[in-house]
Backbone as a printed PyTorch tensor [residue, N CA C, xyz], in Angstrom:
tensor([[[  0.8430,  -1.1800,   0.0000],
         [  0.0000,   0.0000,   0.0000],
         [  0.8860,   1.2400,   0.0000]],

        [[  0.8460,   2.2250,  -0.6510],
         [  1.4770,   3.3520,  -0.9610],
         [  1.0870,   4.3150,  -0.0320]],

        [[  1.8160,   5.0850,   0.4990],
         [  1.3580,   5.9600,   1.6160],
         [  1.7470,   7.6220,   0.8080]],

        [[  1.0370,   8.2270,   1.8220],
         [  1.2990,   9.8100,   1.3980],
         [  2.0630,  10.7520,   2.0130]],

        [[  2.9080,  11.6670,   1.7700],
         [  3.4200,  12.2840,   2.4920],
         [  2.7750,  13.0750,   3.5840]],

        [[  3.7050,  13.0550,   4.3850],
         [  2.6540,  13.4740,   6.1500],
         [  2.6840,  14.5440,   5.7550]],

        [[  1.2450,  15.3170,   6.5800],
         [  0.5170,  16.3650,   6.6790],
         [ -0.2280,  16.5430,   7.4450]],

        [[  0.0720,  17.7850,   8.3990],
         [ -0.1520,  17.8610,   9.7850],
         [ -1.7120,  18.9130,   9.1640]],

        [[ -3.0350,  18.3670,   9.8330],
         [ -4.0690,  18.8090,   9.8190],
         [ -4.2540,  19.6690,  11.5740]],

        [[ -5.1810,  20.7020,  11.5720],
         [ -4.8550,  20.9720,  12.9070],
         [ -5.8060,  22.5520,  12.8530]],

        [[ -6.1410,  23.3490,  14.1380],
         [ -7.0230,  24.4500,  14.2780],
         [ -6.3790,  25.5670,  14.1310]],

        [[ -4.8070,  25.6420,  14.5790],
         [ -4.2080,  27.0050,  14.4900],
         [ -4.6570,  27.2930,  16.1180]],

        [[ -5.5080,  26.9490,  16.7200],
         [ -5.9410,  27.6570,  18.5450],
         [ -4.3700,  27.8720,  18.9450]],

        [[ -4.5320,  28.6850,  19.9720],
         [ -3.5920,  29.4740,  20.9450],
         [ -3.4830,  27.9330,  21.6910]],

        [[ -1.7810,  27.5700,  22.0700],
         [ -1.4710,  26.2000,  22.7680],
         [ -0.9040,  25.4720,  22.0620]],

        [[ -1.5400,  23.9070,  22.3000],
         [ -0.7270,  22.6430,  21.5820],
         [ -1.0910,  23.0370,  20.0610]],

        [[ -2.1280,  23.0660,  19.2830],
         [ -2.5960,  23.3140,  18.2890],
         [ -1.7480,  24.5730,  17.6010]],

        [[ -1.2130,  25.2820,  17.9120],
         [ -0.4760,  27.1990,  17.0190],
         [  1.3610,  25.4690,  17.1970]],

        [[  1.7490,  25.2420,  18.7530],
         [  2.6160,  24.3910,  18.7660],
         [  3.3190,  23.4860,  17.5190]],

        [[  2.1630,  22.2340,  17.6810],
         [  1.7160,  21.2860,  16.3240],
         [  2.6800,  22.3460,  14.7400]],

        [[  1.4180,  23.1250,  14.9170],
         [  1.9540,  23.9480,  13.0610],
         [  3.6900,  24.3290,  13.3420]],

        [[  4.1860,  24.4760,  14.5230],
         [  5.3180,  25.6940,  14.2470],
         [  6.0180,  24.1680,  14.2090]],

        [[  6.1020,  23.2150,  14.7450],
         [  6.6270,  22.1400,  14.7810],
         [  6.8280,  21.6890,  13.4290]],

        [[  5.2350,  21.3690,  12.3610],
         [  5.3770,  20.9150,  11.3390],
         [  6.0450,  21.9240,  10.6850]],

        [[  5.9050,  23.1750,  10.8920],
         [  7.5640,  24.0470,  10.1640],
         [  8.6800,  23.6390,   9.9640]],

        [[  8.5200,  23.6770,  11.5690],
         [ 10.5710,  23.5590,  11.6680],
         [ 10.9680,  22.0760,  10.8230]],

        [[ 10.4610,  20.9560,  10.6140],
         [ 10.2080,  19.3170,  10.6570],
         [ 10.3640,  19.8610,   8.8080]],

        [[  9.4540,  20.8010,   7.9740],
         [  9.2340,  20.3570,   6.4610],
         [  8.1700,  20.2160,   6.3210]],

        [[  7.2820,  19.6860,   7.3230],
         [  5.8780,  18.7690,   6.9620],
         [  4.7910,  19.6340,   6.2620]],

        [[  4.0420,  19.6880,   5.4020],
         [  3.0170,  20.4470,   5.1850],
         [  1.7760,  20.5110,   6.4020]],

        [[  0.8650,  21.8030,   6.3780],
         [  0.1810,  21.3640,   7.3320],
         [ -1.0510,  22.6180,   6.0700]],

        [[ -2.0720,  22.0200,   6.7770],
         [ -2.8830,  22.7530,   7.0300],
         [ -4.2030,  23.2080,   8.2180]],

        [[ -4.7380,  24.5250,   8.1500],
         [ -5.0520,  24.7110,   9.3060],
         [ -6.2680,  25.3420,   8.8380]],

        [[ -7.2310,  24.7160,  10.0700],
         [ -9.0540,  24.3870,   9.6970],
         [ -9.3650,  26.0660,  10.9080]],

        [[-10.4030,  26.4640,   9.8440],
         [-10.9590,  27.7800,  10.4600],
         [-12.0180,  27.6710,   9.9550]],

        [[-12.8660,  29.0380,  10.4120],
         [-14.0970,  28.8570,  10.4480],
         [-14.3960,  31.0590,  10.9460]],

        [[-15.1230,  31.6640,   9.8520],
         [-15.4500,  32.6550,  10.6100],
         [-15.9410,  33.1380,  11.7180]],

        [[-14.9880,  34.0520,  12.3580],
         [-15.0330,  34.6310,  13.4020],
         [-14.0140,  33.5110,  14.4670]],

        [[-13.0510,  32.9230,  13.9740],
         [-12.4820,  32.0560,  14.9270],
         [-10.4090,  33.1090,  14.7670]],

        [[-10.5530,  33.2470,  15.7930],
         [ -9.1420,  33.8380,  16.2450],
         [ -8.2150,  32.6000,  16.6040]],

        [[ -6.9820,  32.6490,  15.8670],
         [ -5.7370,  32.0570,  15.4160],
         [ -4.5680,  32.1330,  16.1540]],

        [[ -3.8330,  31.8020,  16.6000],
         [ -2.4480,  32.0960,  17.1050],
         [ -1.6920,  31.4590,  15.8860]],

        [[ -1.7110,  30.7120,  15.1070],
         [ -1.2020,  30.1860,  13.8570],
         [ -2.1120,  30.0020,  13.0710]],

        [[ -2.3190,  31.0310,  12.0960],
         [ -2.8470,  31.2760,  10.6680],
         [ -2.2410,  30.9730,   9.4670]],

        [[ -1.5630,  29.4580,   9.4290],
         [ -0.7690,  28.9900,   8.2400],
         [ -1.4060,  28.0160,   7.3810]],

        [[ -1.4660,  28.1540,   6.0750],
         [ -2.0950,  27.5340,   5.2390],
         [ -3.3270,  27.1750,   5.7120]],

        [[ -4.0920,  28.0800,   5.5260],
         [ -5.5100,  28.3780,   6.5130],
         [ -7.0720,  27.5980,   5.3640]],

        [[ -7.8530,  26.4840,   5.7870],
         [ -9.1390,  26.5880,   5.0410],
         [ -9.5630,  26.7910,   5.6250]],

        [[-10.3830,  28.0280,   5.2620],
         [-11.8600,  28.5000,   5.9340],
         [-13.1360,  27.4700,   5.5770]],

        [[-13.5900,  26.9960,   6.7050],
         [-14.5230,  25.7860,   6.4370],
         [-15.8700,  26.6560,   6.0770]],

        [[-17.0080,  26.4490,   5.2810],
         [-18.0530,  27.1610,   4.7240],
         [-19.0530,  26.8490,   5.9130]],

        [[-19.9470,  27.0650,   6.2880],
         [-21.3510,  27.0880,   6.9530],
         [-21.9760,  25.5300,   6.4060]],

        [[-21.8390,  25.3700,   5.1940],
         [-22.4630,  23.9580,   4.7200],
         [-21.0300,  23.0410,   5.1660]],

        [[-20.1290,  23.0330,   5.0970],
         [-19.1750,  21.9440,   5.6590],
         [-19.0620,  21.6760,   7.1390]],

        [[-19.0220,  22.7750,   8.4750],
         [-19.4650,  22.7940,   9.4200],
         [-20.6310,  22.2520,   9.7540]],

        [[-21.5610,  22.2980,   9.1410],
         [-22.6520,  21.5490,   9.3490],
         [-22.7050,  20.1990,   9.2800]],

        [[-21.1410,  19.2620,   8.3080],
         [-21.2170,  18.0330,   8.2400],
         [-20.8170,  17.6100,   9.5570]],

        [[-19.9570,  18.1820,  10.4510],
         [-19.9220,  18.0760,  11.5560],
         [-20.4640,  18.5120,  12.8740]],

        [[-21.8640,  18.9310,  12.9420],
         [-22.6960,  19.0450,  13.7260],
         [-23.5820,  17.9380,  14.5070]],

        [[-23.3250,  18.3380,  15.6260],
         [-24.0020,  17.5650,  16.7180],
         [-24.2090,  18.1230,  17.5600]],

        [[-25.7260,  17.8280,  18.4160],
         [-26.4750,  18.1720,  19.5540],
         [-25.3400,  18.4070,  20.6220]],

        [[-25.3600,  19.6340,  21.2290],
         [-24.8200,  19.9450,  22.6970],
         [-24.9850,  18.8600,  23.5010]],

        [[-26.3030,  18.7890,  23.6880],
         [-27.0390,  17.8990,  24.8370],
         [-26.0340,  16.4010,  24.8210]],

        [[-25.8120,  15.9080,  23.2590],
         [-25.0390,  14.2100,  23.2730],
         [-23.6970,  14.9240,  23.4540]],

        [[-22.8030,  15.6410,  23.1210],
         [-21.7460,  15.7390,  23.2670],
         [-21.7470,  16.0140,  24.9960]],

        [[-22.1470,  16.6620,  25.2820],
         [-22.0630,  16.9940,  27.2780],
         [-22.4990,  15.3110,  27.8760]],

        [[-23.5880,  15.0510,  27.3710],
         [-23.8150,  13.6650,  27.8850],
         [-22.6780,  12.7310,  27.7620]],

        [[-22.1540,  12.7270,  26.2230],
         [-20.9450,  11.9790,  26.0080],
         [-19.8880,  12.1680,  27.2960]],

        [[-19.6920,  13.4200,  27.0650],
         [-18.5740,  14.3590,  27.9690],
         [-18.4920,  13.4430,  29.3880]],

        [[-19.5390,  13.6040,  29.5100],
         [-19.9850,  14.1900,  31.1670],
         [-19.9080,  15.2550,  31.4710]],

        [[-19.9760,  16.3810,  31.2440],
         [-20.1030,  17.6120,  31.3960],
         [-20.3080,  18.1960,  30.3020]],

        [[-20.6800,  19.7090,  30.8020],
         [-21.6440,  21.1790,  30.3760],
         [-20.4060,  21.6090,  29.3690]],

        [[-20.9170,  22.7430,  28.7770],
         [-19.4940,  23.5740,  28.2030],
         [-20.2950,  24.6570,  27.9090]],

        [[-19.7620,  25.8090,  28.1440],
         [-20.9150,  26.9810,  28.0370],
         [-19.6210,  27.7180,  26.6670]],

        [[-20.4580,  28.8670,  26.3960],
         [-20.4130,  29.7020,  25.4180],
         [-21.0160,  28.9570,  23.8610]],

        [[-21.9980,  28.0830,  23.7290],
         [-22.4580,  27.1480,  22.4590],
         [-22.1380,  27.1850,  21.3570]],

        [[-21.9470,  28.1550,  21.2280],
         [-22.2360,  28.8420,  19.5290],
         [-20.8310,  28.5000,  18.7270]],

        [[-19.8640,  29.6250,  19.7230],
         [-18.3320,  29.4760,  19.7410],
         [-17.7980,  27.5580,  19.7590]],

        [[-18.4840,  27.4100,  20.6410],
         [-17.8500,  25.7550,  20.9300],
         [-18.1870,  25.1340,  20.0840]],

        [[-19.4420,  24.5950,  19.8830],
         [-20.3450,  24.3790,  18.3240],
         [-19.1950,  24.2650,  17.3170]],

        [[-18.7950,  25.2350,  17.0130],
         [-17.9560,  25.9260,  15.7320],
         [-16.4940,  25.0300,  15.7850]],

        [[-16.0540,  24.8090,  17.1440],
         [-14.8580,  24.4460,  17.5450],
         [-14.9300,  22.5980,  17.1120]],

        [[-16.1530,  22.1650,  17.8260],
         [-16.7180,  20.7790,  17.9140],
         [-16.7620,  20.2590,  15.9610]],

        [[-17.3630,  21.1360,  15.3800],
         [-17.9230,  20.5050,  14.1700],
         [-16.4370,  21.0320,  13.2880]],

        [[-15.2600,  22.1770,  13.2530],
         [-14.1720,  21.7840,  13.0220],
         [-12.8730,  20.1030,  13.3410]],

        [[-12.9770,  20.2680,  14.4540],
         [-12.6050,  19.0930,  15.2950],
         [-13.1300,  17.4950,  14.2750]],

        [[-14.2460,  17.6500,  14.2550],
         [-15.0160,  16.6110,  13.1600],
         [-14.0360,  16.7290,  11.6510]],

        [[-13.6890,  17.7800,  10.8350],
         [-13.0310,  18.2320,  10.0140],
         [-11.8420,  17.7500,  10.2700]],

        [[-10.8130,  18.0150,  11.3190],
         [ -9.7220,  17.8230,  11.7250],
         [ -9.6850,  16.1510,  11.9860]],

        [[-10.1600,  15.2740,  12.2460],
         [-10.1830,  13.9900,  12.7090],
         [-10.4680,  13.1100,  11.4740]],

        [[-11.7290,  13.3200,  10.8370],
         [-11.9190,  12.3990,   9.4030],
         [-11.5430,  12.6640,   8.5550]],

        [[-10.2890,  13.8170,   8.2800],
         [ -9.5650,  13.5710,   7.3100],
         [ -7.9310,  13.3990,   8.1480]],

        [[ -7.8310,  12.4710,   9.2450],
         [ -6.8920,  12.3750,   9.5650],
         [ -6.6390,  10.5170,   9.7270]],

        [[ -5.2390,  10.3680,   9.7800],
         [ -5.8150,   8.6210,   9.4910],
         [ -5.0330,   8.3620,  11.3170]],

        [[ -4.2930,   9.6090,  11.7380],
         [ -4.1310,   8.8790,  12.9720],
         [ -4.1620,  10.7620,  14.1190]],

        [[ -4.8120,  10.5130,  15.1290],
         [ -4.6600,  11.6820,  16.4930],
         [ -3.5460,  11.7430,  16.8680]],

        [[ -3.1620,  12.9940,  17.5450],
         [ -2.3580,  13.1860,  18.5300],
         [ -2.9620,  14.1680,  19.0750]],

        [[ -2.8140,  14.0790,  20.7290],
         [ -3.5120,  15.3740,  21.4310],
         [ -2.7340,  15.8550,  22.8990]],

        [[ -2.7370,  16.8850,  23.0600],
         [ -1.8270,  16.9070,  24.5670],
         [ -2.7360,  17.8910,  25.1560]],

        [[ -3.0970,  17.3680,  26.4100],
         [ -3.6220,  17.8000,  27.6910],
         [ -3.9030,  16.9690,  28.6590]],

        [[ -5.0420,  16.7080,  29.4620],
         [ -5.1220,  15.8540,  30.7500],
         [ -6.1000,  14.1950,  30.3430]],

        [[ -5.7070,  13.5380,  30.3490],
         [ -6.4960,  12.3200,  30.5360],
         [ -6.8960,  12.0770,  31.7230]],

        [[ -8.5590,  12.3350,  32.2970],
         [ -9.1090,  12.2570,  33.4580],
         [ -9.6590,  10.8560,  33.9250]],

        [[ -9.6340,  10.4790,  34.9060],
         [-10.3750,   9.0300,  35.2240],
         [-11.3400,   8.8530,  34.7900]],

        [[-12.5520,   9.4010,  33.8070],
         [-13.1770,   8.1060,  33.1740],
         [-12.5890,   8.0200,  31.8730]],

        [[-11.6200,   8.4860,  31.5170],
         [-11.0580,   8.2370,  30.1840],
         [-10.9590,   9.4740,  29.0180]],

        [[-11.8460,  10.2010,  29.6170],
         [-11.9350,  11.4770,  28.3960],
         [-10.6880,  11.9530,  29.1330]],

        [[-10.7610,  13.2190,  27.7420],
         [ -9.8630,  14.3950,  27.9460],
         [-10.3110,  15.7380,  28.2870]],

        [[ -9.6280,  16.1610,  29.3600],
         [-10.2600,  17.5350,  29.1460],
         [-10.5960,  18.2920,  28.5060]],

        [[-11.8960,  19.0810,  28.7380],
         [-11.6580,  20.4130,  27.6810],
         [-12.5380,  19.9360,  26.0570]],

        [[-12.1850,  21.2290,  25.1670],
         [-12.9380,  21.0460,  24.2480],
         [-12.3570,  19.6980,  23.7160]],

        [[-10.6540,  19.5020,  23.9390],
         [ -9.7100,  18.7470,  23.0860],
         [-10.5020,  17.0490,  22.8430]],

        [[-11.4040,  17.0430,  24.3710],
         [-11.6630,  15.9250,  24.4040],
         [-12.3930,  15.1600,  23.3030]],

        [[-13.5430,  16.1980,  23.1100],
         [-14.0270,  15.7060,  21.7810],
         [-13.5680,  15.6380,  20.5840]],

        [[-12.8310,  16.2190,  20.1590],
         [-11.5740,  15.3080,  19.1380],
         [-11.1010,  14.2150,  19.9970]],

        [[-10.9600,  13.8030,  21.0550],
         [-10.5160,  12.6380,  21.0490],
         [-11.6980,  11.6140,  20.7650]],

        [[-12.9320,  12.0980,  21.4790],
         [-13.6230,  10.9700,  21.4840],
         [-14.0710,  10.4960,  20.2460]],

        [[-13.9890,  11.8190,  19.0790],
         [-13.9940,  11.7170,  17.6780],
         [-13.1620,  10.0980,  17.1260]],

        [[-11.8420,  10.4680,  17.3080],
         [-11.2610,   9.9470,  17.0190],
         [-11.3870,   8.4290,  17.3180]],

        [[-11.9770,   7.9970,  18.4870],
         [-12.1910,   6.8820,  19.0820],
         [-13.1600,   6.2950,  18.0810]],

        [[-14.1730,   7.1130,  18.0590],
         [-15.4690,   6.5410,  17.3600],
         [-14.9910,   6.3310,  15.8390]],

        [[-14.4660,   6.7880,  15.6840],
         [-13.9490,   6.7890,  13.7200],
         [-12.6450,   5.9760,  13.8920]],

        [[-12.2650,   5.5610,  14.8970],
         [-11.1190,   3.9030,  15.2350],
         [ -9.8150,   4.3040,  14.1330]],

        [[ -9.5330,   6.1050,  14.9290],
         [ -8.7970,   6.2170,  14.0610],
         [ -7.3470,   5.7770,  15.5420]],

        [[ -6.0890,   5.3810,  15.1260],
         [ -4.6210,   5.3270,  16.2270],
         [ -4.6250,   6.7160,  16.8740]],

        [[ -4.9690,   6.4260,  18.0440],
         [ -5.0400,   7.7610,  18.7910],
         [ -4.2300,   7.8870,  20.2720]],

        [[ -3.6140,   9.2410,  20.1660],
         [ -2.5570,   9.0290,  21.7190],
         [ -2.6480,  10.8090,  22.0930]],

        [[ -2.4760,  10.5160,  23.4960],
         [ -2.5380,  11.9080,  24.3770],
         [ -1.4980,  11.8780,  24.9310]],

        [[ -0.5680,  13.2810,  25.0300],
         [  0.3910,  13.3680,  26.0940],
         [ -0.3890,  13.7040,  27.0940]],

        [[ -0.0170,  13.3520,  28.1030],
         [ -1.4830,  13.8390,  29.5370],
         [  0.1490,  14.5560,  30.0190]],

        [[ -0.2090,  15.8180,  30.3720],
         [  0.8980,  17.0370,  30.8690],
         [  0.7250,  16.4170,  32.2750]],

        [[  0.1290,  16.4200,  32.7080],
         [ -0.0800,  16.0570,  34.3500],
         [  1.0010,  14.8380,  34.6530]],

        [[  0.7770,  13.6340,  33.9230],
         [  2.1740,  12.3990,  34.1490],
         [  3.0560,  11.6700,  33.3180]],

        [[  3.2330,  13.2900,  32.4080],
         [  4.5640,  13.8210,  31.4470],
         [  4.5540,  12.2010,  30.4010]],

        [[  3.9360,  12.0330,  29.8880],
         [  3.8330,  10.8370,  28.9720],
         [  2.4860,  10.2460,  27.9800]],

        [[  3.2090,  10.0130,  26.8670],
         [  2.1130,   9.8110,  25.5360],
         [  1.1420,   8.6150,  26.3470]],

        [[ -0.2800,   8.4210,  25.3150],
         [ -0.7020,   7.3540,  26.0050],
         [ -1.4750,   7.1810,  24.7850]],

        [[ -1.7220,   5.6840,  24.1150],
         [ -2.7290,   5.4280,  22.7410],
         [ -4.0280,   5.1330,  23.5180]],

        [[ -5.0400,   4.7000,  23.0600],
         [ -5.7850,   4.1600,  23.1090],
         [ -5.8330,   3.0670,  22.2460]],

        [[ -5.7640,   2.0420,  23.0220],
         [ -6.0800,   0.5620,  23.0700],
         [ -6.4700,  -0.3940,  23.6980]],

        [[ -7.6820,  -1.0930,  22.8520],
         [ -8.4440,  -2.1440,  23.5620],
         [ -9.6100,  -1.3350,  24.9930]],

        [[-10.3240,  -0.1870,  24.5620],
         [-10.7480,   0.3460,  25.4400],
         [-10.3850,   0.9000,  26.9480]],

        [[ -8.9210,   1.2460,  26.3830],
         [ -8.1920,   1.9220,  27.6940],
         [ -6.5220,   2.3320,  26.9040]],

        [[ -6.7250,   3.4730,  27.7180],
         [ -5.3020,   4.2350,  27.6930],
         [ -3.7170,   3.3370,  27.9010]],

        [[ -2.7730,   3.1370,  26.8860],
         [ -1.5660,   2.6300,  27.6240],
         [ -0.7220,   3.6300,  27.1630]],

        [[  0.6880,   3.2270,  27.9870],
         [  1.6110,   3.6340,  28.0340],
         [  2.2510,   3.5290,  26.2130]],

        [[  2.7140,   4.8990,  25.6510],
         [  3.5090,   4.4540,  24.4670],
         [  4.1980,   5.7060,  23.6880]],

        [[  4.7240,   5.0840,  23.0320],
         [  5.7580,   6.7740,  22.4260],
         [  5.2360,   6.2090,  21.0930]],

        [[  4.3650,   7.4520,  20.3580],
         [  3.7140,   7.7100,  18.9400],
         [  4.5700,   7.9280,  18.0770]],

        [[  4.8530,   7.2920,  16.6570],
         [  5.2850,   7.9840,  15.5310],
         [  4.4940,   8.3320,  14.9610]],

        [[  4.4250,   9.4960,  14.0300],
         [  3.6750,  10.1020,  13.2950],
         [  3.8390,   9.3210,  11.3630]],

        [[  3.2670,   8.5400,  10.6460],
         [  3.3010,   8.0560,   9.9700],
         [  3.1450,   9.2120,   8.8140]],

        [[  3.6530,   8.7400,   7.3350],
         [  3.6780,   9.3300,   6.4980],
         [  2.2990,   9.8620,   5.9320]],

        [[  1.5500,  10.1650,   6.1210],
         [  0.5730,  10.5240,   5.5580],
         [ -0.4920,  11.2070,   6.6860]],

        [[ -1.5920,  11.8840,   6.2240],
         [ -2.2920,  12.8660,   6.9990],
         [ -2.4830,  12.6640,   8.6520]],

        [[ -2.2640,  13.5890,   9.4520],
         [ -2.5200,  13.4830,  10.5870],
         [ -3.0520,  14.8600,  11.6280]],

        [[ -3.7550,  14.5950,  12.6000],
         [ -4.4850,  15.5600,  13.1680],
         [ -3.6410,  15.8100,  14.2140]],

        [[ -3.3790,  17.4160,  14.8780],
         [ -2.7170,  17.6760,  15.9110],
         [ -3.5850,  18.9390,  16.8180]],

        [[ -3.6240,  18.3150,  17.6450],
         [ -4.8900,  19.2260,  18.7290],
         [ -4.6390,  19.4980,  20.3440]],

        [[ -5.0780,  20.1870,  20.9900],
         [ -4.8490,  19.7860,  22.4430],
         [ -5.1080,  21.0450,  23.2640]],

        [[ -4.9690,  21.2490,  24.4620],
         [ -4.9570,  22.0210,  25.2040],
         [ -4.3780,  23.4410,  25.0460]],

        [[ -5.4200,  24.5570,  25.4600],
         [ -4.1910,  25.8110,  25.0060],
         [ -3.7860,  26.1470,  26.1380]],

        [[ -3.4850,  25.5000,  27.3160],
         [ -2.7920,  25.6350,  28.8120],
         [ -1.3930,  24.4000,  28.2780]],

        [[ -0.6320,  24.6970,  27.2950],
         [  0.2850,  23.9550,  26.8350],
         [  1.5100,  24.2420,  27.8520]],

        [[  2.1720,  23.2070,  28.5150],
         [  3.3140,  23.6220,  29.2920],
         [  4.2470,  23.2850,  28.5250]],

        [[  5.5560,  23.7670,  29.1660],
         [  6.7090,  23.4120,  28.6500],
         [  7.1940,  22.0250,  28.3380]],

        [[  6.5920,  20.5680,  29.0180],
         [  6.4390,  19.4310,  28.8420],
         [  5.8550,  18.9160,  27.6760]],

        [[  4.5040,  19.6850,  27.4580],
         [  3.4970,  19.2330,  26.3900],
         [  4.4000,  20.0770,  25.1240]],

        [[  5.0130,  21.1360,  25.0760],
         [  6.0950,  21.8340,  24.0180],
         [  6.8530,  21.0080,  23.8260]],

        [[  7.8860,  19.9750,  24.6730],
         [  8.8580,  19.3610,  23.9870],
         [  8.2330,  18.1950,  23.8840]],

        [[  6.8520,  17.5430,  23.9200],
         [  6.7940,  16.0670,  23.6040],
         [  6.3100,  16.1620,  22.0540]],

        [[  5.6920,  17.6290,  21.7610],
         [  5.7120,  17.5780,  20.4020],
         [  6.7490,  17.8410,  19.4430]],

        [[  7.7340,  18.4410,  20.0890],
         [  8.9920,  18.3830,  19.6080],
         [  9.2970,  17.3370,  19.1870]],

        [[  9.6330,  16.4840,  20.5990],
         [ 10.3480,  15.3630,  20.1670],
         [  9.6620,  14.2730,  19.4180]],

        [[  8.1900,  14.2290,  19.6350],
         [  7.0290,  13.5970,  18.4850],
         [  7.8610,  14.0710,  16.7790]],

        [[  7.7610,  14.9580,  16.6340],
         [  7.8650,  15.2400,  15.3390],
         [  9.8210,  14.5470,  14.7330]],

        [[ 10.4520,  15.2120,  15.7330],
         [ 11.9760,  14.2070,  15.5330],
         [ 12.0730,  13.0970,  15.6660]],

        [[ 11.5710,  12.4010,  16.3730],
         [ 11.3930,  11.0070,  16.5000],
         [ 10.7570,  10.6210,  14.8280]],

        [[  9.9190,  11.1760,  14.3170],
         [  8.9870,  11.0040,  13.0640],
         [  9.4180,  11.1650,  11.8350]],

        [[ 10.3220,  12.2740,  12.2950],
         [ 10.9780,  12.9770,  10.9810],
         [ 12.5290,  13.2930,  10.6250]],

        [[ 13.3700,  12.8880,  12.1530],
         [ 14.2520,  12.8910,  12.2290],
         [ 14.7250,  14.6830,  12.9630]],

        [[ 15.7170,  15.3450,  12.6510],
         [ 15.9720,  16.2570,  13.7810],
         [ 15.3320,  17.9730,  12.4490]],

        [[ 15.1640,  19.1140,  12.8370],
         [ 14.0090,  19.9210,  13.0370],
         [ 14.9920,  20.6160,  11.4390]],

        [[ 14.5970,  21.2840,  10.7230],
         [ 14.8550,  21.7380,   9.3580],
         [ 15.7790,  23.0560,   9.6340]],

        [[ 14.7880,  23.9210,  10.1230],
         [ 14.7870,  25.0030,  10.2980],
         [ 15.4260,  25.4330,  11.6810]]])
């Protein structure tokens, strides 16, 4: 099977996500980055603006995503927008990466989570750095393990927390060298 050259898919948000792009810089990798009007950028590189009818392919009820969640998420409209990108960012990705907290029932914090849980449901190879105990983790076999991700040649989604620490900065670092070998630029 012939593979494609990697290409980092991703939001541009302030955090792991603006991170992700400056990474696929320094690395060579192409990326592109999913927007949506009225959405503010910390990395505005190779930008699609998603239309009102494509956002909509990724729409879903508040009510199942919070239920999913287990929890609320206020500001709708804004989040909405974030949620049905995220959908964008994941099914055209063939494997996740995400950095923020993996909480005891398994989600992730935050909006990030639902790209993960995206990702779960569409059984795409999916792993979180959880900043809290400084280490990648896939999902497998209906639970989190221990593992260090390569990023494979062809499309991939990069998302996560915009409370990015200096930990969650170098695991995408070293994600991308490990992947690609040491940084271009």
């Amino acid at each position: 099977m012939a593979t494609t050259k990697a290409k980092l898919i991703s939001g541009g948000h302030r955090g792991a996500e603006a991170e992700f792009g400056r990474a696929a810089k320094r690395h060579g990798i192409a990326q592109t980055t999913l927007s949506f009007r009225g959405h503010a950028m910390e990395w505005p590189v190779s930008v699609k603006l998603l239309s009102a009818a494509e956002l909509a392919e990724g729409d879903v009820s508040m009510q199942i995503v919070s239920k999913h969640m287990g929890r609320t998420y206020h500001e709708a409209a804004l989040i909405r927008r974030v949620f049905q990108s995220l959908y964008h960012m994941v099914n055209g990705a063939y494997q996740v990466f995400a950095v923020g907290w993996i909480q005891p029932d398994n989600t992730v914090k935050g909006g990030t989570g639902w790209g993960v849980e995206l990702a779960k449901l569409f059984n795409r190879p999916t792993w979180v750095f959880d900043q809290e105990r400084n280490a990648w983790f896939a999902w497998q076999g209906g639970q989190w393990v221990a593992d260090e991700p390569v990023i494979e040649k062809r499309a991939f989604a990069g998302t996560g927390t915009r409370r990015l620490n200096d930990a969650g900065a170098r695991a995408i670092e070293q994600l991308f060298t490990r992947s690609f070998g040491p940084a271009k630029e």
